[in-house]
C-alpha positions, 0 to 999 in steps of 0.5 A: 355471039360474044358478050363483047360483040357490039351487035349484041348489045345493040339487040338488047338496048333495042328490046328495052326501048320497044317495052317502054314505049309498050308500056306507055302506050297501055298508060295511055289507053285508059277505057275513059277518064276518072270520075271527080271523086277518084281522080282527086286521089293521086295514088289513083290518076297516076301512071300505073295506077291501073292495079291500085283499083284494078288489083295486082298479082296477088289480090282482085279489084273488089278487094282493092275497093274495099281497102279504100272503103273500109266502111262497106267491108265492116258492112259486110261482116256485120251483116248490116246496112243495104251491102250487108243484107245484099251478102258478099256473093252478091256485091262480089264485084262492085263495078257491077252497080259502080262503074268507072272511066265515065267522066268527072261528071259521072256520080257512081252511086246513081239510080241504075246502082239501086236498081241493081241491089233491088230498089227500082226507086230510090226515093220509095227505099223500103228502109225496113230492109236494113232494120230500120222501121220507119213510120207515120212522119218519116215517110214524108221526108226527102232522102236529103233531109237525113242523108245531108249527102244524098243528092250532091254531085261530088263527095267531099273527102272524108263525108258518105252519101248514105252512111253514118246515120244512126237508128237513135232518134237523138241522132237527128232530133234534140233531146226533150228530156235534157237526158233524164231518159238515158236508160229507156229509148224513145219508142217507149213512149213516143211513136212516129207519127207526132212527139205529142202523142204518147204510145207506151209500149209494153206497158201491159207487161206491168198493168194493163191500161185498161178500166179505172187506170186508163183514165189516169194521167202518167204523172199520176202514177208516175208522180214528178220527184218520186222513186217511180217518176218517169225520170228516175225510171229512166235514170236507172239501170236495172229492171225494176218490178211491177209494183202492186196494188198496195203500193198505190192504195191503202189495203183495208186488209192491212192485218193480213200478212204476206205469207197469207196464201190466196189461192185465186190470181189475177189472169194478167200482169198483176198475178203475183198481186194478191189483191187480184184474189178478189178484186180484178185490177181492169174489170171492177169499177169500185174496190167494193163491190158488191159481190165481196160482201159476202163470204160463202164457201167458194169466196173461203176456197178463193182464200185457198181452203175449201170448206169439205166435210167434215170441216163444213159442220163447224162454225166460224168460230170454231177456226177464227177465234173473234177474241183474236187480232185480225191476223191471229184469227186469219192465219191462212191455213193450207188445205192439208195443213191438218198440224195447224189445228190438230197434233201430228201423231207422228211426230213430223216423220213425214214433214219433209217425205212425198205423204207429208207435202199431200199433207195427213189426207194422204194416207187419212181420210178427212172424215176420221183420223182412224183407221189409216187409209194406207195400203201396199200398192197405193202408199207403200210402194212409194215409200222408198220400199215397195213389199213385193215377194215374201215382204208382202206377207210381213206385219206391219209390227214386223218392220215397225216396231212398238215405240217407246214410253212417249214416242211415236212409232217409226215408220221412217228412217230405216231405210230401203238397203237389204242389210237393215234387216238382213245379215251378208250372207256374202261376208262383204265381198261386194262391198266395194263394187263400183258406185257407177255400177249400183247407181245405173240399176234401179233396185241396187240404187235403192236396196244396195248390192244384194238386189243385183242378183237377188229377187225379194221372193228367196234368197236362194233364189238368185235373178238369173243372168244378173251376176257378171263374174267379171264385174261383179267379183274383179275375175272374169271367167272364160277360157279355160276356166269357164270349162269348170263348174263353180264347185271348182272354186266354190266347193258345196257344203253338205250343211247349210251355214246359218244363212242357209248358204251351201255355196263355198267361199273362195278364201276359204279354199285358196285364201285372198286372192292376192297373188294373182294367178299364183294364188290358185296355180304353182308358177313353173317359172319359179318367180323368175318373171317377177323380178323387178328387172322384167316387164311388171305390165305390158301393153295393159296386162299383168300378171301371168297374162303378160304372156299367157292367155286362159285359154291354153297355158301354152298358148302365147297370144302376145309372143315371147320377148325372149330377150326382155324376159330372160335377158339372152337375146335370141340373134343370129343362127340363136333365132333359128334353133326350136324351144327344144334345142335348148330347153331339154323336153323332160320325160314326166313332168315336173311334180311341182309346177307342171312344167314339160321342159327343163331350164336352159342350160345357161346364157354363156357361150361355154354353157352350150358350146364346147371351147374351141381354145381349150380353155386358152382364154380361160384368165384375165383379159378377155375373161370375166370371173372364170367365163369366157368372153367369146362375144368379144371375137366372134358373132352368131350370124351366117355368113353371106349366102353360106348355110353354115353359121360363121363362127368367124372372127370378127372383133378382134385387135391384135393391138387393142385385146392382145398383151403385144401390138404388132406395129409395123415390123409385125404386122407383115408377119404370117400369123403361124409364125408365132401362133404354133399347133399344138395338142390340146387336153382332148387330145385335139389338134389347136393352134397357141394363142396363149400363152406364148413369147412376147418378148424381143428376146424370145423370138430375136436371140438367134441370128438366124431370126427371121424377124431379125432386120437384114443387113444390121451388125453387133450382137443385140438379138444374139 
């Protein structure tokens, strides 16, 4: 049927009129009528409204209601109100509690949608399930007396049923303080059950209302028009600390200072409040009780100093001069603050050390100053050098000298390194070992590199297993030099040096190892590999190690670049030939490097090959300082499926890299018309490439020229 047949178009106005009227029937076939609430929105009662609830191709009709009501997304992300704490999964289709198409009167928020969400009754909604504890009055309110909306029928545009409400109590009762408590929300203070009542919260944290204070009023404390009235507590915005006993009562102890250390504290808030050292902030009932009026040795140890012997024979007087101020005579002296009544004999060596803060009783007995109670495993060894092995056996002297003429002797400040008093046998090889290296071992972080390997007990006695020749030293030693005994490098001495050391040193022998491999082996490469036109590191690797491994010299672990390395690429029938077709295997080998091969004869072509031309193209053009070219004519690759390479000619242009360019009248020409055999220098049959005529009239003098044009007259070529 053509496009032109009236019947064709007849079919297709026919299928369009049986859609339309397809599609208004499914308008028409709505499960019911909107209720009040949606069918006010035009983009909802409209025809083809269905997708804008129902979603279209590309979104779903839970996605569709929550565009609308956005409030109940934010819900849901937040984690907040009854469709957060239900979780997506849960509300995942909201037709579930609210359905549709029941009539105008139908409320879509009714008591089956509670049900739903787990609230058999509206009316006992268990408000802490959202967050928001409700207590004492609230709990005899209607739902209507905070949720405006709760019981009406229809929504006005733009109100919420149930949301919008805050948890601030200004959101729904006036503000009896006009603000002044902005910083302090009402439930600290005030509970749900009456405003009259009050109920401080977290008051204990301060000071506990208890005993004498709870029989005071706020405003007693917190007096009107003060820094700690209850409105600018409020008016403030950072935390302020608990006040103490001296900031509400006047201190008969007013002549001891601050820095006066009590060494009994109250169990509750008022810790930090010194008065608590003696008077209990809730228990007593009176600031002088009874029990102060004396002070025997367990109220002076309450003052932070115990009265032990030899300190209990003294009297009074004889640590609280009577003819001193308060303060002068009540210093508050530390138990082991010894230096606050007698001279330090050290001269404050120990002021900032582990025996200083124990104080003099840590090494001296309280009794008598001599002798010292210091020993070797109790002291010593916390000093920052514990005497192990040989250092056991030293005098104290040995180490701590005789002090000068009115100085103390030295006990501190010479530090735990071996090099202190010990010389480096090892001439500072191992002074620039890695910090890491020292820092994670015990005893090298402590006594420096020498207690890597060696014990206190001798030095000649290194810790065995402990040196890593490869950390230690920067060589590591496998391979074949792993094979060697340390004498290879380290060759014994049959002396002892002052260090009692007979073990060589390497520099000794082959001098600072700044060369690499070269300064212990000759390199039978002769530098060749260390010009700056070759690789100086590959893949990490330096060095010989850029191709060599220590296991065998002439193993190559990591291949042989043959073109990076020597600049001649091996392609071609090149790649097929072994070492020794063109490094000659020599009969002894070389004297001064070892080496088994002799050097390759050269990179150019003539250096291996004969000359095929016989030296033809010898000058200029296709020769560059006297070495022919044959790259530019010829290739190293094999012929297809032949077996012998192809020294064929593959580049050249008789128009390009010849002196005389065919044209159209030569390029018919056979080439052994101008290219003649003839006997090369050998004696060899060739062919005459050059040099040979390349003028007209060389070739077209004679008439019977066969490149002379037929048929042309006069005598030009003659």
């Amino acid at each position: 049927m053509k496009l032109s047949d009236p019947r064709l178009w007849i079919v297709l106005f026919s299928l369009a009129a049986v859609a339309l009227m397809a599609v208004g029937d499914l308008a028409l076939e709505a499960p019911g009528p909107l209720t009040t609430a949606h069918a006010r929105q035009p983009e909802l009662s409209g025809l083809g409204s269905c997708s804008n609830c129902h979603g279209g191709w590309t979104s779903d009709m839970t996605a569709s209601c929550l565009d609308c009501h956005e409030a109940i997304d934010t819900q849901l992300d937040a984690g907040a109100g009854l469709h957060g704490h239900l979780g997506r999964d849960h509300v995942a289709q909201c037709a579930v509690c609210h359905s549709e198409h029941h009539g105008p009167a139908f409320q879509i928020v009714n008591d089956r949608s509670f049900a739903i969400a787990g609230v058999p009754e509206r009316k006992a909604f268990d408000h802490d399930r959202i967050g928001f504890a409700m207590a004492g009055a609230h709990l005899e309110l209607a739902c209507a007396e905070c949720h405006v909306h709760a019981d009406a029928a229809v929504l006005e545009d733009g109100s919420h049923r149930y949301l919008g409400l805050d948890q601030d109590c200004a959101s729904c009762h006036d503000d009896a303080h006009g603000g002044d408590y902005r910083a302090v929300g009402c439930a600290d203070c005030h509970g749900q059950t009456s405003f009259d009542t009050l109920e401080p919260r977290d008051h204990a944290r301060f000071l506990e209302l208890a005993g004498p204070h709870a029989e005071v009023l706020c405003q007693d404390c917190h007096e009107p028009s003060t820094p700690h009235a209850l409105e600018s507590i409020g008016r403030g915005t950072a935390p302020r600390a608990a006040r103490t006993c001296a900031d509400c009562h006047t201190s008969p102890h007013r002549s001891l200072d601050e820095a006066t250390p009590l060494a009994v504290q109250s169990d509750g808030p008022a810790a930090i409040d010194r008065c608590a050292a003696c008077h209990h902030p809730v228990d007593h009932q009176a600031f002088r009780d009874p029990s102060l009026q004396e002070l025997d040795a367990d109220r002076h140890a309450a003052f932070g100093y115990r009265l032990d012997a030899p300190h209990d024979q003294a009297g009074c007087t004889d640590c609280h001069d009577p003819d001193l101020a308060f303060a002068e005579r009540h210093p508050g002296r530390g138990q082991n603050d010894c230096a606050r009544c007698h001279d330090d004999p050290h001269g404050g060596q120990f002021a900032d050390s582990p025996f200083g803060r124990v104080g003099c009783t840590g090494c001296h007995e309280t009794t008598a100053f001599e002798p010292h109670a210091f020993g070797i495993d109790s002291h010593h060894a916390h000093a920052g050098l514990a005497l192990e092995g040989v250092h056991r056996d030293a005098a104290c002297e040995d180490c701590h000298t005789a002090p000068e003429a009115d100085q103390p002797r030295r006990f501190r400040g010479d530090g735990a390194q071996c090099r202190r008093c010990h010389s480096d046998a090892h001439r500072g090889a191992f002074d620039r070992l890695p910090p890491d290296l020292l820092a994670n071992d015990q005893a090298a972080d402590s006594h420096g590199a020498c207690a890597l390997c060696h014990q206190p007990t001798t030095f000649a006695e290194p810790i065995e297993g402990r040196f890593d020749h490869g950390l230690h030293t920067g060589f590591v030693v496998d391979g074949a030099h792993a094979q060697d005994g340390c004498a290879i490098c380290h060759p014994r001495s049959a002396e002892p040096d002052a260090h009692g050391r007979t073990f060589g040193v390497v520099a000794e022998r082959f001098g600072e190892f700044t060369k690499g491999c070269a300064t212990c082996h000759r390199d039978p490469h002769h530098a060749v590999f260390d010009a700056t036109t070759r690789p100086a590191q590959v893949a990490g690797r330096s060095d010989c190690a850029r191709c060599h491994e220590t296991t065998s010299f002439r193993a190559l672990p990591h291949g042989f670049d043959h073109g990076a390395w020597t600049g001649f690429a091996l392609q071609g029938v090149h790649a097929e030939v072994g070492c020794t077709d063109c490094h000659a295997p020599l009969d002894q080998p070389d004297p001064d490097t070892g080496r088994t091969l002799a050097p390759a004869a050269g990179t150019v072509c003539a250096a291996c090959h004969a000359d095929p031309h016989d030296g033809q193209f010898a000058g200029g053009g296709l020769r560059a300082e006297g070495l022919t070219d044959c790259a530019r004519c010829h290739t190293t690759e094999r012929r297809t499926n032949a077996t012998e390479h192809a020294f064929r000619l593959v580049g050249f242009d008789h128009e390009t890299d010849a002196r005389f360019p065919l044209g159209e009248a030569h390029r018919a020409v056979d080439c052994a018309r101008c290219h003649k055999p003839f006997t090369g220098s050998q004696g060899q049959e060739l062919l005459r490439y050059r040099p040979i005529p390349h003028t007209c009239a060389d070739c077209h003098g004679r008439r019977d020229n066969p490149l002379r044009r037929r048929g042309t007259s006069g005598g030009g070529g003659r």
